[in-house]
N, C-alpha and C positions, 0 to 999 in steps of 0.2 A: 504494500500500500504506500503509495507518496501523498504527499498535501499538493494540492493546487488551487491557485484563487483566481479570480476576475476580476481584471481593475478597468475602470473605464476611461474613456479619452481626456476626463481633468487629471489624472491618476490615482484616483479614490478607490479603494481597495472595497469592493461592491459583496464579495463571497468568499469564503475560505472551505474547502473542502474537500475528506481523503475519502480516496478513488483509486483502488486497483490495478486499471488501465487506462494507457493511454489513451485509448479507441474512445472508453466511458468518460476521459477527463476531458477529450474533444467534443464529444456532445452535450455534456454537462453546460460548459464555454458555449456552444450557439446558444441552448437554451438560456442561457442566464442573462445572454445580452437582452437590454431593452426595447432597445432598437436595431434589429438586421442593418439595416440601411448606413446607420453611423459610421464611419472608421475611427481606430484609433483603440479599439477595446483590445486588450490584452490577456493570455491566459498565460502564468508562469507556473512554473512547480520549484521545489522546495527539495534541496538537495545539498546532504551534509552543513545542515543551517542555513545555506544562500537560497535566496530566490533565483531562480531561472526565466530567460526568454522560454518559452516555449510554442505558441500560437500567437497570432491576431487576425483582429478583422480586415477587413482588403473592400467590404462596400460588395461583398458577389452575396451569391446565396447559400453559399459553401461559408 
């Protein structure tokens, strides 16, 4: 299990939550954004205390 959060394009940390997999931690991230449409929303994980890039939004529907 790792930790992963949602921050959104002001950089407010929106969700925190541990997730198994990748695959689960990527849909978790669409579902959580408020807005599809926005860019700028971010999905990191949490490794050996750092936070990580790991996703963002791009404006598609992916």
């Amino acid at each position: 299990m790792a930790n992963y959060r949602v921050i959104d394009p002001q950089g407010t940390v929106v969700e925190t939550k541990e997730i198994s997999s990748s695959e689960d931690a990527h849909a978790w991230f669409k579902d959580s954004k408020s807005d599809n449409e926005e860019l700028g929303w971010r999905l990191e994980v949490e490794h050996d205390g750092e936070w990580a890039f790991f996703s963002a939004s791009e404006g598609t529907e992916d």
